[in-house]
VEXPA-254877 format. One record per residue (C-alpha): residue in one letter; x, y, z; residue number from 1. Coordinates in nm, 2 decimals. Each point is the difference from the previous one (the first is absolute). Layout:
! residues N
{"A"; {X; Y; Z}; NUM}
...
END
This chain:
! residues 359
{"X"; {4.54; -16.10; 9.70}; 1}
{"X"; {-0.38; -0.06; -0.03}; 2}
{"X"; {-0.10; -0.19; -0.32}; 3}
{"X"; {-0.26; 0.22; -0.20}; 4}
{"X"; {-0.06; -0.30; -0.26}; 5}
{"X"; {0.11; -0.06; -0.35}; 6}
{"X"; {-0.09; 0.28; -0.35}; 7}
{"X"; {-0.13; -0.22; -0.30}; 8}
{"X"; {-0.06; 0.15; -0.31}; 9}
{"X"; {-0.31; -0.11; -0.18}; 10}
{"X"; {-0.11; 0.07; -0.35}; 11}
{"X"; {-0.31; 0.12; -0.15}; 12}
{"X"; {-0.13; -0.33; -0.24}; 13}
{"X"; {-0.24; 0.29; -0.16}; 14}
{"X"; {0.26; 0.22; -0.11}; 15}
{"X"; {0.30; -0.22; 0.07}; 16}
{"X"; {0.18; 0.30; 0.17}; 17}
{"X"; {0.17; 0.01; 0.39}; 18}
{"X"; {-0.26; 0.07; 0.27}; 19}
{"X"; {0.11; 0.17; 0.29}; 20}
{"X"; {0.23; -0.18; 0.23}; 21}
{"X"; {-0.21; -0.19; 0.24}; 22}
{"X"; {0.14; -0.08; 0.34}; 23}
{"X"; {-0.08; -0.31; 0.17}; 24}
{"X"; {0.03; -0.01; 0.42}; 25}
{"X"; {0.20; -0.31; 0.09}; 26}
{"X"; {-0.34; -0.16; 0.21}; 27}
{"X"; {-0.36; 0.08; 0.01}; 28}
{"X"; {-0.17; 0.03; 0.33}; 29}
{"X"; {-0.34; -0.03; -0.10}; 30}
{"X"; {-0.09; -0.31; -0.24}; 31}
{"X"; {0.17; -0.02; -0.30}; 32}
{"X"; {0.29; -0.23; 0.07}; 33}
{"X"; {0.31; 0.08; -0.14}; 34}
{"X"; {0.27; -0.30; -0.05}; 35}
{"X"; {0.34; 0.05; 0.01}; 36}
{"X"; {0.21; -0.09; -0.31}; 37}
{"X"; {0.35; -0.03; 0.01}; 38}
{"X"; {0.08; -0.15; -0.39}; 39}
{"X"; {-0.22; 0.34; -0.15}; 40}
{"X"; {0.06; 0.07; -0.33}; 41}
{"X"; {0.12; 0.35; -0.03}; 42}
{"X"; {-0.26; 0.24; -0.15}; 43}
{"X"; {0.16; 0.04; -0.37}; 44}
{"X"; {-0.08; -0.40; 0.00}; 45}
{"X"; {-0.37; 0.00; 0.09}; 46}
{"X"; {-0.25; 0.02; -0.24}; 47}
{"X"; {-0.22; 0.33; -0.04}; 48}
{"X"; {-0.28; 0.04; 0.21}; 49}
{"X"; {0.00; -0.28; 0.20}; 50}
{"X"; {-0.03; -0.06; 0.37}; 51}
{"X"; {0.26; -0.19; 0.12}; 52}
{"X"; {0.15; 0.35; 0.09}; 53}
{"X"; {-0.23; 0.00; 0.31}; 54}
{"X"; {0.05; -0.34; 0.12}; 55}
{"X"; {-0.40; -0.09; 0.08}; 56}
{"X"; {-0.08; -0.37; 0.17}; 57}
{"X"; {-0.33; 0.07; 0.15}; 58}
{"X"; {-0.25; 0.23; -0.07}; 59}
{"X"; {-0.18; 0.00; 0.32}; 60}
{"X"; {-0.20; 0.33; 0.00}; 61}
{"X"; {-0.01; 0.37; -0.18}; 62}
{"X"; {0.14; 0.16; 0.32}; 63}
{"X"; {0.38; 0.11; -0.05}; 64}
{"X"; {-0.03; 0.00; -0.37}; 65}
{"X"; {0.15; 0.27; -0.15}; 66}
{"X"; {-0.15; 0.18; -0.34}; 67}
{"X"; {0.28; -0.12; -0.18}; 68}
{"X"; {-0.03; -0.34; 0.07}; 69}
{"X"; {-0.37; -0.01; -0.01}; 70}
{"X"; {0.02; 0.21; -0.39}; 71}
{"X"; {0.23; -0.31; -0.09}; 72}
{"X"; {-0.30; -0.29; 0.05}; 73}
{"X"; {-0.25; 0.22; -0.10}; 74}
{"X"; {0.23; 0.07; -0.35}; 75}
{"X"; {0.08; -0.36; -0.01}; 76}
{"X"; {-0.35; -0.13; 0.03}; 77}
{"X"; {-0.05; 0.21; -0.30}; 78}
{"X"; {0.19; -0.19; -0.19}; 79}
{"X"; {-0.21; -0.28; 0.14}; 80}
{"X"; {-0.34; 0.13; -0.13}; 81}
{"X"; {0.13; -0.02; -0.32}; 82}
{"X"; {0.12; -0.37; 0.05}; 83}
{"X"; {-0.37; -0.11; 0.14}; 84}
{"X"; {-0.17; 0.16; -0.33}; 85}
{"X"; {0.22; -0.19; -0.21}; 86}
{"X"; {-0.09; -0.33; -0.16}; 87}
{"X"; {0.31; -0.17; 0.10}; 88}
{"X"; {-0.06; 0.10; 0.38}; 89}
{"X"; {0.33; -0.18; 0.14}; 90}
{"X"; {0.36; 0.11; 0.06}; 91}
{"X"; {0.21; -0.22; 0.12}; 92}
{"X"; {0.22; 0.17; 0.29}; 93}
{"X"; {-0.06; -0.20; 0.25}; 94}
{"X"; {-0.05; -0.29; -0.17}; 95}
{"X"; {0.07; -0.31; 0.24}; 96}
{"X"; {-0.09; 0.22; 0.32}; 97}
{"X"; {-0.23; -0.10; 0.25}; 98}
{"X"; {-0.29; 0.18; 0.15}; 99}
{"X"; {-0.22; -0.09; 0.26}; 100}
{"X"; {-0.27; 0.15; 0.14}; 101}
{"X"; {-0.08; -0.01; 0.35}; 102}
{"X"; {-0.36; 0.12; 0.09}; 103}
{"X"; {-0.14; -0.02; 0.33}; 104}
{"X"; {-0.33; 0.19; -0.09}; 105}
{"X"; {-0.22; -0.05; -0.30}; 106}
{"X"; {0.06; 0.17; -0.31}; 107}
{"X"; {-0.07; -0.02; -0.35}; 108}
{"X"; {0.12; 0.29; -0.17}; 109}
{"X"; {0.33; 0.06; 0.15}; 110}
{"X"; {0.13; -0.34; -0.01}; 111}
{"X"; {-0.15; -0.06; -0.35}; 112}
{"X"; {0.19; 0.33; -0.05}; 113}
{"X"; {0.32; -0.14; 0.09}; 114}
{"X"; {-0.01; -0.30; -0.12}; 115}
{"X"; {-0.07; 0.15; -0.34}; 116}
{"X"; {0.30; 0.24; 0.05}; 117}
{"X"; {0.22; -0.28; 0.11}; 118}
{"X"; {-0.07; -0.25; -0.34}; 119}
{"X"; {0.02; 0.27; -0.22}; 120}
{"X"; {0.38; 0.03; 0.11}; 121}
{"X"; {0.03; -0.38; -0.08}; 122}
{"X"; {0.02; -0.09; 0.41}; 123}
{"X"; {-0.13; -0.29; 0.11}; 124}
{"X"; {-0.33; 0.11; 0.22}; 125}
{"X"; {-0.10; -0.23; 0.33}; 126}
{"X"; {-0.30; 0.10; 0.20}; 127}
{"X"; {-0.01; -0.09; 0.32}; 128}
{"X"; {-0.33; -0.15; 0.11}; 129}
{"X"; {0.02; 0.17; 0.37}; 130}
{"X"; {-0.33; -0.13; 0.13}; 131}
{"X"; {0.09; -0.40; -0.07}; 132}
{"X"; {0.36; 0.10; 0.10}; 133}
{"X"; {0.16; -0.10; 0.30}; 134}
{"X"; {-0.05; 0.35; 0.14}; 135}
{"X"; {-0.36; -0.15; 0.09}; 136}
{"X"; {0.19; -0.29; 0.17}; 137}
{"X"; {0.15; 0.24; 0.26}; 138}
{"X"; {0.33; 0.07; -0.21}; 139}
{"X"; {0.10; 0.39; 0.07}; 140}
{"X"; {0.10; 0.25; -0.25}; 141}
{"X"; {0.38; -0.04; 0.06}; 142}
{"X"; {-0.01; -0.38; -0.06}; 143}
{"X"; {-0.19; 0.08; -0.30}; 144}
{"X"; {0.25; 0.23; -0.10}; 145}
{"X"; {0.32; -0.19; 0.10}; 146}
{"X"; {-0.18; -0.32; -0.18}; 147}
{"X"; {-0.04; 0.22; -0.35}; 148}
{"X"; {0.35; 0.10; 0.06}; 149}
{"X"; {0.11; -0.34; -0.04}; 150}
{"X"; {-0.18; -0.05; -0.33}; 151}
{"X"; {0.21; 0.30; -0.15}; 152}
{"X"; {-0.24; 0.21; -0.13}; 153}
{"X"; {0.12; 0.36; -0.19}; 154}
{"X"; {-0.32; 0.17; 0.12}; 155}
{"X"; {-0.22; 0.00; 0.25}; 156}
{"X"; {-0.35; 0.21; 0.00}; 157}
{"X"; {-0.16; 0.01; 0.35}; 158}
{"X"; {-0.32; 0.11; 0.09}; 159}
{"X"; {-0.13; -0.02; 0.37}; 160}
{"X"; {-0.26; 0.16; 0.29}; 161}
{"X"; {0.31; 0.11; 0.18}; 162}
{"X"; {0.21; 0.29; 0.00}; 163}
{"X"; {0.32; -0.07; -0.06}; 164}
{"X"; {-0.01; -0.37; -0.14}; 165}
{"X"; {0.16; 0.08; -0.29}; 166}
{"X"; {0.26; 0.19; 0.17}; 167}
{"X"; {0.07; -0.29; 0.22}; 168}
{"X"; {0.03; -0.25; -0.29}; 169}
{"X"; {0.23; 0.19; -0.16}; 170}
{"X"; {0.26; -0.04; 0.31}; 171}
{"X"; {-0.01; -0.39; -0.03}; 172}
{"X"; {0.02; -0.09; -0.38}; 173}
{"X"; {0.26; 0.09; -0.26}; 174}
{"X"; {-0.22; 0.09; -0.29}; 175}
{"X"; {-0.18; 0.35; -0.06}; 176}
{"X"; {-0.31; 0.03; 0.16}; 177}
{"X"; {-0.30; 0.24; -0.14}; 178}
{"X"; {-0.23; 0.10; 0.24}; 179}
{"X"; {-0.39; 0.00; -0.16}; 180}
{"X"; {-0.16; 0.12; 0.31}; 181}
{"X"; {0.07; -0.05; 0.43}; 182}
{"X"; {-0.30; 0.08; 0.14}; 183}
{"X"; {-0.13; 0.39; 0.02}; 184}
{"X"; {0.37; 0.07; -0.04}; 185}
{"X"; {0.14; 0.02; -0.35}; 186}
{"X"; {-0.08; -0.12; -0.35}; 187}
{"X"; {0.31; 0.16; -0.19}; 188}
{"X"; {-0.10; -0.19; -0.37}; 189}
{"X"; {-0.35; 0.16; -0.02}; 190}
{"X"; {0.14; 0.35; 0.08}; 191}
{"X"; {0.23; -0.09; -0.30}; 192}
{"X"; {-0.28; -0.09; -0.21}; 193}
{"X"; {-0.20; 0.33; 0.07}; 194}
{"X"; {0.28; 0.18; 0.00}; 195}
{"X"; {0.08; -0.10; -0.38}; 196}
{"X"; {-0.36; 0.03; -0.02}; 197}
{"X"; {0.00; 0.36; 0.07}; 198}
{"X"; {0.30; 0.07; -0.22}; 199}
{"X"; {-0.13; -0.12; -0.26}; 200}
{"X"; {-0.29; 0.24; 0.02}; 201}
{"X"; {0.16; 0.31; 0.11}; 202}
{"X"; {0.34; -0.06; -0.17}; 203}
{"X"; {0.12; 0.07; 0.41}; 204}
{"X"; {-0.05; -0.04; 0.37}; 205}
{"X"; {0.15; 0.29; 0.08}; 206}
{"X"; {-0.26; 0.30; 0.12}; 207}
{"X"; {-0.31; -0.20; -0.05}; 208}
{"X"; {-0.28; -0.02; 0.28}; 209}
{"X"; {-0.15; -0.34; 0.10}; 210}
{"X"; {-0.22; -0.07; 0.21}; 211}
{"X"; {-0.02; -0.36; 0.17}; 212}
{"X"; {-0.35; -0.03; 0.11}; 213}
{"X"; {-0.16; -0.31; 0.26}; 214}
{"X"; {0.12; -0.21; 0.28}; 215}
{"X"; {0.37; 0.12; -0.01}; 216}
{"X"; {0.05; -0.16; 0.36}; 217}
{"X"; {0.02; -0.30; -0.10}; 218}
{"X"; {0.15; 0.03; -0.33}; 219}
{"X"; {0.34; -0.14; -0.10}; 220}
{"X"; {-0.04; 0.16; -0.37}; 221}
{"X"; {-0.07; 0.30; 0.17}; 222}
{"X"; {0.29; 0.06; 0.16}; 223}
{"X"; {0.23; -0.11; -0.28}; 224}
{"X"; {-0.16; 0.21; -0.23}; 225}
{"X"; {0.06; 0.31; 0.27}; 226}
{"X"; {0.34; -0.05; 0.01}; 227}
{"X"; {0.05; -0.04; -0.38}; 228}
{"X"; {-0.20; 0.30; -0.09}; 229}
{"X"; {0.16; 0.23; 0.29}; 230}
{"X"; {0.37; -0.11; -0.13}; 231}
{"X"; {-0.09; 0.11; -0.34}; 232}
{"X"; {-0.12; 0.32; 0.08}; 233}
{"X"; {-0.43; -0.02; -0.04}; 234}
{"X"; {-0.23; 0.10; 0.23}; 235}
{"X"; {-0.21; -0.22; 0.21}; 236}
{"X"; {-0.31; -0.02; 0.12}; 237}
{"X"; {-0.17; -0.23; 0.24}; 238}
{"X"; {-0.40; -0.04; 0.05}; 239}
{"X"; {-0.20; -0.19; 0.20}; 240}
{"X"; {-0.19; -0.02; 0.28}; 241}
{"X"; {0.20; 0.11; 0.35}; 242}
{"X"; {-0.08; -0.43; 0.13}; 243}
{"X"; {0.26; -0.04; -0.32}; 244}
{"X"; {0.25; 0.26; 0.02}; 245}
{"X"; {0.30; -0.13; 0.21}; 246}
{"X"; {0.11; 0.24; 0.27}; 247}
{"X"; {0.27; 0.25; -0.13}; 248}
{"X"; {-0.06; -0.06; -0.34}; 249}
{"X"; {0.14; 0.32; -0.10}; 250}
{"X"; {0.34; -0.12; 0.14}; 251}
{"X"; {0.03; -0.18; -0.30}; 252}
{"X"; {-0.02; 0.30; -0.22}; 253}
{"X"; {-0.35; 0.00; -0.12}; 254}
{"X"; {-0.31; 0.22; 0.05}; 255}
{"X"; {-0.32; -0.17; 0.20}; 256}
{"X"; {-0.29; 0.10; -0.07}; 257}
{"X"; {-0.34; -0.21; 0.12}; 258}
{"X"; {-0.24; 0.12; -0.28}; 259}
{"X"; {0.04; -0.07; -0.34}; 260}
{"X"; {-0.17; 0.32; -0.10}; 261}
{"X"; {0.28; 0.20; 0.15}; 262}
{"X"; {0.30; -0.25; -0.12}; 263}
{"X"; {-0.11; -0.09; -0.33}; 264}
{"X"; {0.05; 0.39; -0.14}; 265}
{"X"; {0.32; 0.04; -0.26}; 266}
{"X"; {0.07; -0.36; 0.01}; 267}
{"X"; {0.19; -0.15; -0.34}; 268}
{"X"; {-0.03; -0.41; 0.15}; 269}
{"X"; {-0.28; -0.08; 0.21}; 270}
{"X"; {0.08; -0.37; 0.18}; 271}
{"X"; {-0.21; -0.18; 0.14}; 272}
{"X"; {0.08; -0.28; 0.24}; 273}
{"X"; {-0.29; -0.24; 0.12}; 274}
{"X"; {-0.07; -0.11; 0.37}; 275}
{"X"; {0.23; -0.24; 0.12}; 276}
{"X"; {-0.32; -0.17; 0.22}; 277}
{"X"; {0.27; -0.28; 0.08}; 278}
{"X"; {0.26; 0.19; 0.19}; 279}
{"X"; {-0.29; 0.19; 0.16}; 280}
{"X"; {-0.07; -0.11; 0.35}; 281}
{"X"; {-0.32; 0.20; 0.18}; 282}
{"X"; {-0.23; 0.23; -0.21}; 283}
{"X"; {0.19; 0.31; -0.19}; 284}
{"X"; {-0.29; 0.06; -0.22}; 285}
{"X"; {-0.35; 0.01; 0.09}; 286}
{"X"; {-0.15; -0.21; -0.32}; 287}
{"X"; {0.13; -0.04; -0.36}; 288}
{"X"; {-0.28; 0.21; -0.12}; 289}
{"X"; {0.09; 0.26; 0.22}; 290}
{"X"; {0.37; -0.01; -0.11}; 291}
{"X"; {-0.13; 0.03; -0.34}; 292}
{"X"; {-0.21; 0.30; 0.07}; 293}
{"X"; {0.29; 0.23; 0.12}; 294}
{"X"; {0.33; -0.17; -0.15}; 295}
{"X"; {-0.11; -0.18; -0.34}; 296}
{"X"; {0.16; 0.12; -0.30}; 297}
{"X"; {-0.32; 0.10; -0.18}; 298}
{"X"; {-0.07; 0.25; -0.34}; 299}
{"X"; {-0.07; 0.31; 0.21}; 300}
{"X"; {0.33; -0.06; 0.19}; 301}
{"X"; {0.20; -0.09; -0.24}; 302}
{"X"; {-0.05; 0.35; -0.19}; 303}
{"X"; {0.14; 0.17; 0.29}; 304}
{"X"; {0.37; -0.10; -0.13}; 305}
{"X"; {0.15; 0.15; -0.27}; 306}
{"X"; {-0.18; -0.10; -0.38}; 307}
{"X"; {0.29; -0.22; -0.12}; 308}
{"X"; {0.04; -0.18; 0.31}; 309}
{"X"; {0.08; -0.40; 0.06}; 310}
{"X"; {-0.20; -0.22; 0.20}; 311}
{"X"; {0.23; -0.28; 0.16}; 312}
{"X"; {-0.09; -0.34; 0.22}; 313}
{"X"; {0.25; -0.25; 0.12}; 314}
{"X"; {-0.29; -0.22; -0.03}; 315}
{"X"; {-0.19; -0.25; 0.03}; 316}
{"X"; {-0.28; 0.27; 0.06}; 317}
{"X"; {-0.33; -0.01; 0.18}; 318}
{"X"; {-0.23; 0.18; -0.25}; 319}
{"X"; {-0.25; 0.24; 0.15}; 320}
{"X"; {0.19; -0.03; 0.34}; 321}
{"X"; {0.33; 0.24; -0.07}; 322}
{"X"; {-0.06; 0.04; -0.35}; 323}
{"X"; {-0.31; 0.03; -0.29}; 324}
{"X"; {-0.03; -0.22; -0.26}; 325}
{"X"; {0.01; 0.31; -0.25}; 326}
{"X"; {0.32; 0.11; 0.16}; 327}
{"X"; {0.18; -0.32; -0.01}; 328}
{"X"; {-0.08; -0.06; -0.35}; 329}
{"X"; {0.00; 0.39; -0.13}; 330}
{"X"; {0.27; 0.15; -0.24}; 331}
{"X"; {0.18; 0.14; 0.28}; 332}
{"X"; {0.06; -0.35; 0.15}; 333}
{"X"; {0.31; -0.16; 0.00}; 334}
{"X"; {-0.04; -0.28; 0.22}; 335}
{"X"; {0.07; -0.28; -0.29}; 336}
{"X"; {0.32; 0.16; -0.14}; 337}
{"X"; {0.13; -0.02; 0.35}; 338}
{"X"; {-0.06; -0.36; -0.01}; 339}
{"X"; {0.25; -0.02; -0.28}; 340}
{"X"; {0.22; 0.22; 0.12}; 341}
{"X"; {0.03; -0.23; 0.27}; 342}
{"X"; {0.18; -0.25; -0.20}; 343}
{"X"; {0.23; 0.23; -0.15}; 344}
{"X"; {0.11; 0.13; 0.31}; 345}
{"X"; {0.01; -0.35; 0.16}; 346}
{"X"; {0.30; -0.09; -0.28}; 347}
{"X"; {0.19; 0.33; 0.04}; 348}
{"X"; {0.02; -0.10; 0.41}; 349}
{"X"; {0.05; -0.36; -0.11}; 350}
{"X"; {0.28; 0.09; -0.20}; 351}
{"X"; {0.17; 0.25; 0.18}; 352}
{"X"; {0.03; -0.20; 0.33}; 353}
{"X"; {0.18; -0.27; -0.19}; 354}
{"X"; {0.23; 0.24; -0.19}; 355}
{"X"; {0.07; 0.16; 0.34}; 356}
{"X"; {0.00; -0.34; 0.20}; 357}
{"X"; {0.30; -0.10; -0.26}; 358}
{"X"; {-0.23; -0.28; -0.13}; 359}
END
């Protein structure tokens, strides 16, 4: 007989009462690994809403999430907001854990971001200087990886240029690995981040309309935050110029458009992403001023969506290139609370892989 997974029943920490029983497939295909345990506790053991339940090691991209599991970070990393405004900003719940980070391309926020997320747990943060590494001596990723293994690390947060770096990590080492950006393919912790972001808000995902306007070809945030948004039931919107759009776009369930004029209309969350000039190779925009000119997030534009809507940025953001000045620092803008939403998300993923990994 086929096997059609395990039922878990979870409970509601808000009103303390059964949710529905949730059904968990016995492996993911996509990219959320899912670890066999054979010692489980049985369900009347485990705590109330925790994750365990699913059995998360990795969290290498957005893609084969489903709702449910994505509501349970996003409702944990609420109770991590509340943790980061706090005077006492610590918990201890992985106290004595190990996290390093791993970045092969230069970053400031989102390793600051993690590193943040990862002490106020009480782990033990290393970053990994890649360019004096051996990496620059000839090493390759896989002895890299194999080499980190050794040291017994819990957690391992890889960012790199290629697609798929992360993925390949995760094969060779036996701690959870986050992925926090492979190239122009995913970015799964920022689409958290806006995600919460946007909750937050709205008070829901579900039947909103964003629009992600710029260089969506060779955004990795992007296409996280398309499959996010799609599996919770908004509406999305992509602008930019047809040089940015990737062919068949709309496969991915969103609407093209190559004017922001016509796209920007009945929007709730207007995102902007900023050129990614260093995965560009050839000319896909004729000058920055140009760009500017017909995609900027300006005043006038900007009253084409709806009066109480948001103004995102993954940042860092190239002022008067995809965005105005008065935008990015307007009421509508809510570029710096994503910033600390990052953290909080980062410890709800930090802390559900090791509850799932059995840590």
């Amino acid at each position: 007989m086929p096997h059609h997974g395990a039922a878990f029943t979870l409970i509601c920490a808000r009103c303390n009462l059964p949710l529905a029983p949730l059904i968990v497939p016995p492996y993911s295909p996509l990219l959320m690994t899912r670890e066999p345990s054979p010692s489980r506790p049985s369900e009347t053991d485990a705590p109330a809403f925790q994750l365990p339940e699913f059995g998360l090691k990795h969290l290498l991209g957005i893609e084969g999430l489903t709702p449910r599991e994505i509501d349970h970070l996003l409702d944990r990393a609420e109770t991590m907001v509340a943790i980061s405004r706090a005077v006492e900003k610590k918990r201890h719940t992985l106290s004595g854990r190990t996290l390093i980070n791993l970045f092969f391309e230069n970053s400031t926020r989102t390793q600051s971001s993690f590193e943040i997320a990862g002490k106020r747990l009480g782990m033990d943060v290393v970053n990994m200087a890649v360019a004096q590494s051996s990496v620059k001596k000839g090493e390759t990723l896989l002895d890299t990886a194999l080499t980190l293994n050794a040291m017994q690390p819990d957690l391992l947060v890889v960012r790199h240029s290629a697609a798929g770096a992360a993925a390949l990590l995760a094969q060779q080492v036996d701690c959870s690995v986050i992925n926090a950006g492979d190239g122009a393919h995913e970015h799964p912790t920022q689409a958290l981040l806006d995600a919460l972001t946007i909750r937050r808000q709205f008070g829901r995902i579900e039947g909103l309309t964003v629009a992600i306007c710029g260089d969506i070809a060779h955004s990795r945030v992007a296409r996280s935050n398309i499959h996010l948004l799609n599996a919770m039931g908004a509406r999305v919107r992509v602008i930019a110029p047809s040089t940015l759009l990737p062919s068949g776009i709309e496969h991915l369930g969103v609407e093209a458009f190559r004017s922001m004029e016509k796209g920007l209309p009945g929007c709730d969350v207007v995102m902007m992403l900023r050129l990614q000039v260093e995965r560009m190779e050839g000319a896909f925009v004729p000058s920055l001023r140009e760009y500017y000119r017909f995609y900027g997030l300006n005043a006038k534009r900007m009253k084409l969506a709806k009066k109480d809507a948001i103004v995102m940025h993954p940042a860092p953001m190239n002022r008067g290139v995809e965005i105005a000045s008065s935008i990015a620092d307007g009421v509508q803008s809510v570029i710096f609370e994503q910033v600390e939403m990052g953290v909080a998300v980062r410890m709800a993923v930090m802390e559900a892989l090791q509850e799932g990994a059995g840590a």
